[in-house]
N, CA, C and O of each residue as an XYZ file, in Angstrom:
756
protein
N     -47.209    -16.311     11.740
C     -45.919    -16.581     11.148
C     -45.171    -15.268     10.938
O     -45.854    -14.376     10.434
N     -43.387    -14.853     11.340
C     -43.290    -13.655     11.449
C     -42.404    -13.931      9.864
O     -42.001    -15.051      9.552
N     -42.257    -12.997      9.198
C     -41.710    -12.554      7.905
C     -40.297    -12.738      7.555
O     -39.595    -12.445      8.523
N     -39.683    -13.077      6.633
C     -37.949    -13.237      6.392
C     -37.550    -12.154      7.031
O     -37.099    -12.290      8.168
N     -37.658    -10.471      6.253
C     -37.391     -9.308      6.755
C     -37.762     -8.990      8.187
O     -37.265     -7.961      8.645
N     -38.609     -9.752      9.023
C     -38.695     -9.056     10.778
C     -38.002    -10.140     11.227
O     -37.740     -9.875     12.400
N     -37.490    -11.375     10.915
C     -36.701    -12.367     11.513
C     -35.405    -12.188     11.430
O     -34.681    -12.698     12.286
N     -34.748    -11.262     10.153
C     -33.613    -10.459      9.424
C     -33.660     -9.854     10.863
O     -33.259    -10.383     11.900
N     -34.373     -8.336     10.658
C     -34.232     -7.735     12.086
C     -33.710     -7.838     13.441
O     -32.835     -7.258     14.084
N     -34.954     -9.237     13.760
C     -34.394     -9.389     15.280
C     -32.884    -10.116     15.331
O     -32.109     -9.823     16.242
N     -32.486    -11.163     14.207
C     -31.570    -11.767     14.243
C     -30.404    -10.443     14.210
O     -29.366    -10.743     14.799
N     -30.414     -9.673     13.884
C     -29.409     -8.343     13.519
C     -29.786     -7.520     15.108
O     -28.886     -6.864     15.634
N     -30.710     -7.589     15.563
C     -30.775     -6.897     16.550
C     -29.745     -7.486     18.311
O     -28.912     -7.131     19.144
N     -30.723     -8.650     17.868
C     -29.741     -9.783     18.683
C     -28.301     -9.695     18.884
O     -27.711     -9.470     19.941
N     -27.867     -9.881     17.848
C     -26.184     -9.867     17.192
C     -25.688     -8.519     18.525
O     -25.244     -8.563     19.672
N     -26.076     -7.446     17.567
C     -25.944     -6.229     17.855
C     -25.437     -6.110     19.506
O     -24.422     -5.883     20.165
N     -26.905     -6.435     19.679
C     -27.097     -6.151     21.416
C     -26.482     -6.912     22.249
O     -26.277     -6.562     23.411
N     -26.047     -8.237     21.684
C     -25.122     -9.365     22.544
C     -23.813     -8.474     22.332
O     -22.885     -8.877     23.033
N     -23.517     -7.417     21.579
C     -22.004     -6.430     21.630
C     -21.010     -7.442     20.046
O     -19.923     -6.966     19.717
N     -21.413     -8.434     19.446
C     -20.550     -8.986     18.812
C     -20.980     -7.714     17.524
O     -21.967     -7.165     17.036
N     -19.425     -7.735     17.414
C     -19.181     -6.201     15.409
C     -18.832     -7.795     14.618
O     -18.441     -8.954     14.761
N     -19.357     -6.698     13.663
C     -18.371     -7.735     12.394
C     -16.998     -6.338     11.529
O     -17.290     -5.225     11.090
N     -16.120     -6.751     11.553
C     -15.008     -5.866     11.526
C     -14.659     -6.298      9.570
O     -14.670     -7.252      8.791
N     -14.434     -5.080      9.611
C     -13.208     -5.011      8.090
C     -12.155     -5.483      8.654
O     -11.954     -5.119      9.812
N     -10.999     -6.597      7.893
C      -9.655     -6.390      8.191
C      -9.138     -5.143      7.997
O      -9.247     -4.357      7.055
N      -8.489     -5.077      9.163
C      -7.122     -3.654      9.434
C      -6.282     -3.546      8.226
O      -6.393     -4.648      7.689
N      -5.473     -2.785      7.485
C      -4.787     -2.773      6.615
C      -3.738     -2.750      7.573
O      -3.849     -2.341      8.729
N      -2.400     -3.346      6.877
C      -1.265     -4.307      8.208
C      -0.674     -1.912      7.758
O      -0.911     -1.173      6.803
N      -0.049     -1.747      8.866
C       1.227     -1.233      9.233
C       2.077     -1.232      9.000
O       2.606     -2.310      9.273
N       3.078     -0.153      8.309
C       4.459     -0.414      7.903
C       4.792     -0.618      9.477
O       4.077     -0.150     10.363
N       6.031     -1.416      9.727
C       6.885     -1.649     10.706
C       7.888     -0.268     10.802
O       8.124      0.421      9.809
N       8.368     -0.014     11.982
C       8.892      0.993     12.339
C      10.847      0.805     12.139
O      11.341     -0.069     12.851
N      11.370      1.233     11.645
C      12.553      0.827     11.356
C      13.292      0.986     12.783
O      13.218      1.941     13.555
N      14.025     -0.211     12.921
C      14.685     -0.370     14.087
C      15.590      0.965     14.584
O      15.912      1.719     13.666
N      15.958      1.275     15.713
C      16.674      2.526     16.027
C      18.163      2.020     15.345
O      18.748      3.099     15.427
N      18.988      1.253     14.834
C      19.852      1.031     15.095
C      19.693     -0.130     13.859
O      18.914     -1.057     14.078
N      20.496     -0.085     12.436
C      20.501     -1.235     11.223
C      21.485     -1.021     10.796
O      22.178     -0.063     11.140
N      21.864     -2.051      9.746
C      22.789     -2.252      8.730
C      22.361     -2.586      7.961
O      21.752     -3.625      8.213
N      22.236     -2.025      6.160
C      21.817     -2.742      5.283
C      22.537     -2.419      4.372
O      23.161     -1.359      4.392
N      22.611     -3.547      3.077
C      23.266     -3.327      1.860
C      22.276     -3.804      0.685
O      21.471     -4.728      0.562
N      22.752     -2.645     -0.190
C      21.460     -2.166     -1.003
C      22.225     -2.437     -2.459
O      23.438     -2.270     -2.578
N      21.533     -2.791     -3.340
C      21.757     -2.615     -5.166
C      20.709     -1.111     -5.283
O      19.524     -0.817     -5.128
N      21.389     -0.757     -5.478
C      20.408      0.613     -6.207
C      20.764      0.834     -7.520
O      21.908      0.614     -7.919
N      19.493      1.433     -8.531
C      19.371      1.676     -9.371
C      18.888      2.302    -10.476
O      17.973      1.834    -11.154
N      19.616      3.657    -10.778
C      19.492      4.745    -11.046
C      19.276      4.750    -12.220
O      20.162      5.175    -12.961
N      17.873      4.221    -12.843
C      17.609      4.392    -13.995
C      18.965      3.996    -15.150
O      19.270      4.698    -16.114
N      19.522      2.923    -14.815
C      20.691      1.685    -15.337
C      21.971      2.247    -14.593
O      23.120      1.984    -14.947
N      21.739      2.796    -13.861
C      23.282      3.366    -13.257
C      23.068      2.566    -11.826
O      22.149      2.725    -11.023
N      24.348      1.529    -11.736
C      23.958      1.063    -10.494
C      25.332      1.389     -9.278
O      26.488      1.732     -9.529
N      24.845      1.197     -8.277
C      25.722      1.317     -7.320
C      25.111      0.608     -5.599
O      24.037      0.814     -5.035
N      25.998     -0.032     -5.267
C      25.769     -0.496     -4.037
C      26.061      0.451     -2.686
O      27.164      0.959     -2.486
N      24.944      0.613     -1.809
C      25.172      1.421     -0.872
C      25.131      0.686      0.438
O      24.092      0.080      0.700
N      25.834      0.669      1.043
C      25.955      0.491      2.380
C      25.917      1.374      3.272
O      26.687      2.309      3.496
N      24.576      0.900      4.003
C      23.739      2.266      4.580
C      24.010      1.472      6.613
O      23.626      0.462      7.203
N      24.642      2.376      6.875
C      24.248      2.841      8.424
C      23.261      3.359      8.975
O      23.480      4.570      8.968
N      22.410      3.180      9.397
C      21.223      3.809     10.363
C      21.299      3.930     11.860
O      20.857      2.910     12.390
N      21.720      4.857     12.741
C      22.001      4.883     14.046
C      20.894      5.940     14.393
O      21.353      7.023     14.028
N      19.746      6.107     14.888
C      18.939      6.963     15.568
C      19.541      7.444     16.392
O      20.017      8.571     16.525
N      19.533      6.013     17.374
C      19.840      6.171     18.746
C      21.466      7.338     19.079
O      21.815      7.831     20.152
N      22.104      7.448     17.774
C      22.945      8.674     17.953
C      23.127     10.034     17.209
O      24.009     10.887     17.108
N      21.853      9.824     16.733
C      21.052     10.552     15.722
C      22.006     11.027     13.928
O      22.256     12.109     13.398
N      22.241      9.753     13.573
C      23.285     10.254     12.637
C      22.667      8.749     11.481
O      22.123      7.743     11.937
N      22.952      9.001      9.959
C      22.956      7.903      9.153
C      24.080      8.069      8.147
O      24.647      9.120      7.848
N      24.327      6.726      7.631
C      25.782      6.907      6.793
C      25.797      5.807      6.000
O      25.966      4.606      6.214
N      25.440      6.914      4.394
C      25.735      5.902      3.468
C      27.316      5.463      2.573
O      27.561      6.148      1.580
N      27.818      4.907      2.762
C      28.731      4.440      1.891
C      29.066      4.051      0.461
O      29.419      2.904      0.187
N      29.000      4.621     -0.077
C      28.625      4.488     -1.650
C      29.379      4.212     -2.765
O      30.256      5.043     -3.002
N      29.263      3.046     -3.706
C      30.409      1.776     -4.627
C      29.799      2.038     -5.841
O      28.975      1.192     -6.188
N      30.039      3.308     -6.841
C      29.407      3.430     -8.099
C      29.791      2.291     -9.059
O      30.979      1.968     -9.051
N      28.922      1.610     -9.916
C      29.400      0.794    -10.777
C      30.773      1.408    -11.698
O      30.642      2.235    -12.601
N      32.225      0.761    -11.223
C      33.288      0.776    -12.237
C      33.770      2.151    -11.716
O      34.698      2.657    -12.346
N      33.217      2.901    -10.540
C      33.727      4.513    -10.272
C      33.976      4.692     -9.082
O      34.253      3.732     -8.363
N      33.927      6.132     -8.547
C      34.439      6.034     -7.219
C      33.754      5.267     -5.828
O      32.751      4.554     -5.851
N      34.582      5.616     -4.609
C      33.740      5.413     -3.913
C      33.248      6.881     -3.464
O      33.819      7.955     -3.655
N      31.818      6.578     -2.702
C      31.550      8.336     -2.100
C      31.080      7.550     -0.642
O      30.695      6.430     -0.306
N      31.376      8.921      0.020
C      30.814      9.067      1.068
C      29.703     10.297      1.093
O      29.636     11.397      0.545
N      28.691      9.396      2.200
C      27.339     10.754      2.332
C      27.231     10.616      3.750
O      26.623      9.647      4.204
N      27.771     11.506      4.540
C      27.698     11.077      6.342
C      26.683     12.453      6.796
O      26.835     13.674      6.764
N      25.751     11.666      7.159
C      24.025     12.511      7.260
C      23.932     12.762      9.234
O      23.964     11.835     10.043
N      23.838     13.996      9.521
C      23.410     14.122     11.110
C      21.748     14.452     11.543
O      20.660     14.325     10.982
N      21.980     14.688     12.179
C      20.146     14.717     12.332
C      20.009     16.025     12.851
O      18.951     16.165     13.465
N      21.142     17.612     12.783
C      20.986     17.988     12.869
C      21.063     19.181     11.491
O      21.227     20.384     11.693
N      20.965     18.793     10.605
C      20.860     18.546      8.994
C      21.811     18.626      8.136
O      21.667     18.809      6.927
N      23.387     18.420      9.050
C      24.288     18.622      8.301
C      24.524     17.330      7.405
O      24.317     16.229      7.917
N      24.968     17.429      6.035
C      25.511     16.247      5.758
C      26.604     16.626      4.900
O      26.534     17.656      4.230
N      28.050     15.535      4.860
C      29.013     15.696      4.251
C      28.862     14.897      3.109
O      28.043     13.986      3.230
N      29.425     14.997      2.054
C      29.600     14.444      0.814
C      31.104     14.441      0.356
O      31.562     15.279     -0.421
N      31.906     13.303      0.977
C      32.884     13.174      0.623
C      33.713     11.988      0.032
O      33.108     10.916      0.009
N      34.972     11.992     -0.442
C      36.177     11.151     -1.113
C      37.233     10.661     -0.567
O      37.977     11.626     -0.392
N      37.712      9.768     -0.213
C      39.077      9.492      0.848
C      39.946      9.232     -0.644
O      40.969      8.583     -0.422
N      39.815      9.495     -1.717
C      41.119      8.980     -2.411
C      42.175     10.861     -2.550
O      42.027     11.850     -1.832
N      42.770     10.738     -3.288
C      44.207     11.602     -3.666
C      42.696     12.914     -3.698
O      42.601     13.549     -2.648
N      41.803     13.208     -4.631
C      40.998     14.406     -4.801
C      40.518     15.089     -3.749
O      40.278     16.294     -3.676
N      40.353     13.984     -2.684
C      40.192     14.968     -1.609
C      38.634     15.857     -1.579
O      38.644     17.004     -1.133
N      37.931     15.526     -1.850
C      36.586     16.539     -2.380
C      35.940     16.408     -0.757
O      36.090     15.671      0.217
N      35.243     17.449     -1.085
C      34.066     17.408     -0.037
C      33.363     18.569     -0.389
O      33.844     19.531     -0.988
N      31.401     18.364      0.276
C      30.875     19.145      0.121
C      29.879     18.781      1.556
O      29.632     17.716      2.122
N      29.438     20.273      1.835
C      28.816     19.803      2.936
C      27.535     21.043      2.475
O      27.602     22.238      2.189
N      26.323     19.984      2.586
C      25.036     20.353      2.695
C      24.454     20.674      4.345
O      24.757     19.991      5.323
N      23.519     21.930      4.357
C      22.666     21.622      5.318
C      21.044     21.710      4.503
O      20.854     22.348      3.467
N      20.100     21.008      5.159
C      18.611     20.314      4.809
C      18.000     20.924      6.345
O      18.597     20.835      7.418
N      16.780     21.498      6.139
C      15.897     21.349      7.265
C      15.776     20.632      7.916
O      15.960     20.946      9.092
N      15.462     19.474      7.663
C      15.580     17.968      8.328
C      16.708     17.675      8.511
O      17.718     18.093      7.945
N      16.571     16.808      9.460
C      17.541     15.828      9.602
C      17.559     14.262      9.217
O      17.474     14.231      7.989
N      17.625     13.081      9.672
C      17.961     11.979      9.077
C      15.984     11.352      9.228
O      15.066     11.944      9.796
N      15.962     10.611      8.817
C      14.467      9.705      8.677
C      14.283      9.000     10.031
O      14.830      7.990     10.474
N      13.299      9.866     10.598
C      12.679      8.832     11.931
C      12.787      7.581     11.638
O      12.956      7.118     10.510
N      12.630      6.599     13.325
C      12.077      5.585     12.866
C      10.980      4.857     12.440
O      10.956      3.733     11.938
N       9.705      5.929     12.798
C       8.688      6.245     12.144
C       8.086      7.266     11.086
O       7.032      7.894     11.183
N       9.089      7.279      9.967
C       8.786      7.802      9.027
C       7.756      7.443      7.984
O       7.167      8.240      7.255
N       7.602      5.936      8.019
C       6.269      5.868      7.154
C       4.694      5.883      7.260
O       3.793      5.775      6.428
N       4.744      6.097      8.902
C       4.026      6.845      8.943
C       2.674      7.708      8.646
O       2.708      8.796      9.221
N       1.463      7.474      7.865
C       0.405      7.730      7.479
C       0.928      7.589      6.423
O       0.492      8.507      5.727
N       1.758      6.870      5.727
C       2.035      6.212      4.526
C       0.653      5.310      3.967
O       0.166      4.562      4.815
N      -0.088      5.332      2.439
C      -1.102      4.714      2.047
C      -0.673      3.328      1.721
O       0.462      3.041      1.339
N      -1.660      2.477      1.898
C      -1.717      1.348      1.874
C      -1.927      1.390      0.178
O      -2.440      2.319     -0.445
N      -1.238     -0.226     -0.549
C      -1.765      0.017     -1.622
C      -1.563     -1.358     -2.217
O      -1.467     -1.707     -3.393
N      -1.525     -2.056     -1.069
C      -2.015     -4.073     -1.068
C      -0.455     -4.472     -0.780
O       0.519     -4.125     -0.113
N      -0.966     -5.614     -1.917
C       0.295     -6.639     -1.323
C       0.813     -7.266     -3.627
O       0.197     -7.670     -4.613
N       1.935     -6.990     -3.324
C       2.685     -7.514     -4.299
C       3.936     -8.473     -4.134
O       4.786     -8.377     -3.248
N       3.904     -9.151     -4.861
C       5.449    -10.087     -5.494
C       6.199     -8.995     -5.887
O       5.612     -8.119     -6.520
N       7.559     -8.846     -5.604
C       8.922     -8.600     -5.520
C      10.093     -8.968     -5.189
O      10.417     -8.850     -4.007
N      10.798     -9.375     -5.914
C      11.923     -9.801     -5.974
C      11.919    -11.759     -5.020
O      12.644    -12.414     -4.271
N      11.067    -11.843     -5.483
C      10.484    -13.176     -4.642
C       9.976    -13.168     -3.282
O       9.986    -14.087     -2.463
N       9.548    -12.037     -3.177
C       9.066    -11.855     -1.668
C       7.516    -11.186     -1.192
O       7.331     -9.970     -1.143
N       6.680    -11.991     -0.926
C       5.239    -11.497     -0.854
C       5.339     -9.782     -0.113
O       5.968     -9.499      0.906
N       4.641     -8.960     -0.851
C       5.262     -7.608      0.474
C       3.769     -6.628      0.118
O       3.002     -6.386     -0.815
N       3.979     -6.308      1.482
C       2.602     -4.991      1.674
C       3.557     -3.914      1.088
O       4.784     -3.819      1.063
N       2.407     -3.035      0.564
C       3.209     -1.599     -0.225
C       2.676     -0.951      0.022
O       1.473     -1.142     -0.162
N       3.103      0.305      0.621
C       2.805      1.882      1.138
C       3.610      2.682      0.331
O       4.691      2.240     -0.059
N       3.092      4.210     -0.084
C       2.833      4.801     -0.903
C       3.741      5.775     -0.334
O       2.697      6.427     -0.305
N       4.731      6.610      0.198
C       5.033      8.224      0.869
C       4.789      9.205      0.506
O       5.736      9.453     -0.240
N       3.892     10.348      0.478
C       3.841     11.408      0.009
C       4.225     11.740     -1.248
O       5.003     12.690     -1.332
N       3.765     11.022     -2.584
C       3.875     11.203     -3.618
C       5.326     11.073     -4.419
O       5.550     11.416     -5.579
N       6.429     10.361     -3.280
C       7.543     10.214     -3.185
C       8.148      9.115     -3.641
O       9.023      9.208     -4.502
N       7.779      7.967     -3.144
C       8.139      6.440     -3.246
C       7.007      5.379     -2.762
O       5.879      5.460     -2.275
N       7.726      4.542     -3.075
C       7.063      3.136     -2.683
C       7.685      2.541     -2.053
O       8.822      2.412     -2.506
N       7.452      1.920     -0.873
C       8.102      1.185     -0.093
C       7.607     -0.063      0.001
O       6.457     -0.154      0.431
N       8.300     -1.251     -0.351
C       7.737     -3.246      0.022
C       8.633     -3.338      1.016
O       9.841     -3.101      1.010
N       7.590     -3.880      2.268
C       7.881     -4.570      2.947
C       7.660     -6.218      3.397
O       6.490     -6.595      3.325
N       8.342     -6.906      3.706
C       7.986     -8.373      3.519
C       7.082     -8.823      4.681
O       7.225     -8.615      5.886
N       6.323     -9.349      4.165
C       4.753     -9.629      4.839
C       5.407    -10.833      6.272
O       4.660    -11.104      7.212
N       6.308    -11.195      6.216
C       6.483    -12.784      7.060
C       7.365    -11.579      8.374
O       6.847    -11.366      9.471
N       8.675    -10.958      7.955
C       9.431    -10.743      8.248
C       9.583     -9.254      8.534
O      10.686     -8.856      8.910
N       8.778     -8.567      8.419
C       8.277     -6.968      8.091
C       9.747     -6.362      7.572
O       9.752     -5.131      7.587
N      10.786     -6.870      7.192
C      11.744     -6.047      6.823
C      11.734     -5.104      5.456
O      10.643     -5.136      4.885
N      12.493     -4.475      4.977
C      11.873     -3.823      4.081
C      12.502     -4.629      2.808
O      13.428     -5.432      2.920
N      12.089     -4.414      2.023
C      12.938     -5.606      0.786
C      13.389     -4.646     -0.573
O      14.361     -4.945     -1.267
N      12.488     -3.398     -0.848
C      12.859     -2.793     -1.812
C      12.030     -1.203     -1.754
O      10.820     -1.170     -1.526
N      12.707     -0.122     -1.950
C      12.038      1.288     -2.207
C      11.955      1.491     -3.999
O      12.874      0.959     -4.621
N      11.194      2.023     -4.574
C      10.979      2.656     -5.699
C      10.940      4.044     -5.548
O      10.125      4.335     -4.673
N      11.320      4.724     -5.890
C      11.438      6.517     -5.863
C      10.883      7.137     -7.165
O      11.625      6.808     -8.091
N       9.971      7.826     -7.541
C       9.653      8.724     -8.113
C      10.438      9.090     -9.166
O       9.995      9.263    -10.301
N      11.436      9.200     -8.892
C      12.842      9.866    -10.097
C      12.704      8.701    -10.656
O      12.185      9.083    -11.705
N      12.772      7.568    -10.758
C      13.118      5.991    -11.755
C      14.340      5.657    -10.598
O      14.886      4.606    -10.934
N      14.834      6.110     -9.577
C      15.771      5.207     -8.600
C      15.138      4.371     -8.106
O      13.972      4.689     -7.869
N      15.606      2.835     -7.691
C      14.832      1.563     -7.081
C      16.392      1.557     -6.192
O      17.506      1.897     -6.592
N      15.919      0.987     -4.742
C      16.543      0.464     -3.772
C      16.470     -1.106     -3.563
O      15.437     -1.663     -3.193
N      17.386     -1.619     -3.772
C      16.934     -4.168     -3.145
C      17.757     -3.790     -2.620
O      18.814     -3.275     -2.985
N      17.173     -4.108     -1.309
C      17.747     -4.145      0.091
C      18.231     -5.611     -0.013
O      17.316     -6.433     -0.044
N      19.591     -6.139     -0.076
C      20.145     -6.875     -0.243
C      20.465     -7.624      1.061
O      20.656     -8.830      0.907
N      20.576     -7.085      2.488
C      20.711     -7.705      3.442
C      20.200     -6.656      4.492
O      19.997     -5.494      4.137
N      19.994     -7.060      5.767
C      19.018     -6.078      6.806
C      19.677     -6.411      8.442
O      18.906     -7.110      9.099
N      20.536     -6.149      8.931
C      21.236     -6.445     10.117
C      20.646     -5.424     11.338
O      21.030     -4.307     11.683
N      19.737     -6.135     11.756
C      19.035     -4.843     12.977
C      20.165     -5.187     14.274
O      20.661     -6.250     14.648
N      20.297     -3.954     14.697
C      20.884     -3.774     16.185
C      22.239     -3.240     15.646
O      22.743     -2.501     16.492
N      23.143     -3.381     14.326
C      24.317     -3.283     13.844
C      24.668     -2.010     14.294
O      23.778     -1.163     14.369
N      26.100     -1.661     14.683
C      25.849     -0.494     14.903
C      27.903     -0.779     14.269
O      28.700     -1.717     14.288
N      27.913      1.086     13.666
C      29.379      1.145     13.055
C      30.669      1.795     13.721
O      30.897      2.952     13.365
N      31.363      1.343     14.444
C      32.119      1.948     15.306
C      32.363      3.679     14.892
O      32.323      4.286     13.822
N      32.667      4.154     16.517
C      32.565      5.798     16.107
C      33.101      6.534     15.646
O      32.669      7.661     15.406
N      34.836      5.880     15.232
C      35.911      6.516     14.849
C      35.505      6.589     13.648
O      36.114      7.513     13.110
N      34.305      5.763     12.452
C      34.371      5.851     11.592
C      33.292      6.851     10.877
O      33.137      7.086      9.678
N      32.560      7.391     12.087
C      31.774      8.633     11.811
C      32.205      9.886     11.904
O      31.464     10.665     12.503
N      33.388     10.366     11.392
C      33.897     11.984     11.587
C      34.243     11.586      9.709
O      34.799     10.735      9.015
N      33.456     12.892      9.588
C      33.890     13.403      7.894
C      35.423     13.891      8.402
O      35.712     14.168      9.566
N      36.343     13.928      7.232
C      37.910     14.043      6.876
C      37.676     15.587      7.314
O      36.707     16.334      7.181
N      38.895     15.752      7.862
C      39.610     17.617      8.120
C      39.401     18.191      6.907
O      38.719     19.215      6.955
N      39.884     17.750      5.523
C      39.379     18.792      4.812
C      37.934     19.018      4.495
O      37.631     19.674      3.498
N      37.033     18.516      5.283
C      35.919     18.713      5.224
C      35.428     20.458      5.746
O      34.610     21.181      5.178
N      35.954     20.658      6.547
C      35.946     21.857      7.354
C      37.038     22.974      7.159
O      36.953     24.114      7.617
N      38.059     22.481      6.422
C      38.480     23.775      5.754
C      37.810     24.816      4.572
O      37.463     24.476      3.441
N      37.747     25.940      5.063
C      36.932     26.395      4.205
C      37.360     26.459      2.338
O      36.390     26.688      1.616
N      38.274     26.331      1.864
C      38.568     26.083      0.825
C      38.196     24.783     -0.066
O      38.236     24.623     -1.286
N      37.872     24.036      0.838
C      36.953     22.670      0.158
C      36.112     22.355      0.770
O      35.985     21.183      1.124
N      34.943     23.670      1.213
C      33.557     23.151      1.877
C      32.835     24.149      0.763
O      33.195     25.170      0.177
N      31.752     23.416      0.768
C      30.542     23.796     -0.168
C      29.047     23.840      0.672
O      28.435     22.775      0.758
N      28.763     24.438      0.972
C      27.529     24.750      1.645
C      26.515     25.361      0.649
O      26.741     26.280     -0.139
N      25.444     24.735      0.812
C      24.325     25.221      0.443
C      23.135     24.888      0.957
O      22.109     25.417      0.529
């Protein structure tokens, strides 16, 4: 009669040698953000809110947020991917400031060796959550992989309020204003 433990064995050996694994589930993948979106966002700046309407164009290497402060102005933030970005006003003030950043705008694989860190309820939406470099949190929706909401580090939260892939914003409306480039109302740093 052969023993529980040598019948354990061969049955494990068997397995083995017929090539069948027994696998961990994969932890799912953030989805890669489309080259090319439209989304409109509630953001919320630790009770300061404002709606952004964000452009994402890879494919012409440029992003552009549009920005509706609660009860205040509007701003513009028109981002290139070659790290310039403008920060400007179309009313009577006329402002502008123009940053350059090492970087340029967010791949479409920016999340990227982002940590897994399960699956939560948000905003009514089942979503896997990845972690960025000690940066944010990103939910994405488990059915639909879109993204549904960022948390940031500072206390800013992003609800992605709507998600239009392929959108793209005509081009006339990507040139920051002339006084952007006069040097009397440019700010570089």
């Amino acid at each position: 009669m052969v023993s529980i433990p040598i019948l354990s064995l061969i049955v494990l050996f068997l397995v083995f040698s017929a090539g069948v694994q027994f696998s961990v589930a994969d932890e799912p993948v953030p989805a890669p953000w489309p080259e090319q979106f439209h989304a409109l966002m509630l953001m919320n700046k630790s009770g300061s809110l404002e709606i952004v309407d964000l452009w994402y164009d890879w494919v012409n290497d440029r992003n552009f947020n549009i920005i509706q402060k609660q009860l205040g102005k509007l701003t513009y933030d028109l981002e290139w991917n070659n790290g310039t970005s403008f920060y400007y006003t179309l009313d009577a003030s006329r402002t502008c400031r123009t940053v350059h950043f090492e970087v340029g705008i967010l791949r479409p694989n920016w999340l990227d060796g982002a940590k897994y860190l399960g699956q939560r309820h948000v905003n009514g939406f089942l979503c896997n959550v990845w972690e960025k470099v000690d940066f944010l949190w990103y939910y994405e929706d488990v059915v639909s992989k879109r993204p549904v909401q960022w948390i940031f580090y500072t206390g800013r939260e992003a609800h992605v309020m709507t998600f239009e892939v392929g959108a793209v914003l005509e081009d006339e409306k990507w040139q920051a204003p002339v006084y952007c480039f006069h040097n009397d109302n440019k700010n570089s740093e």
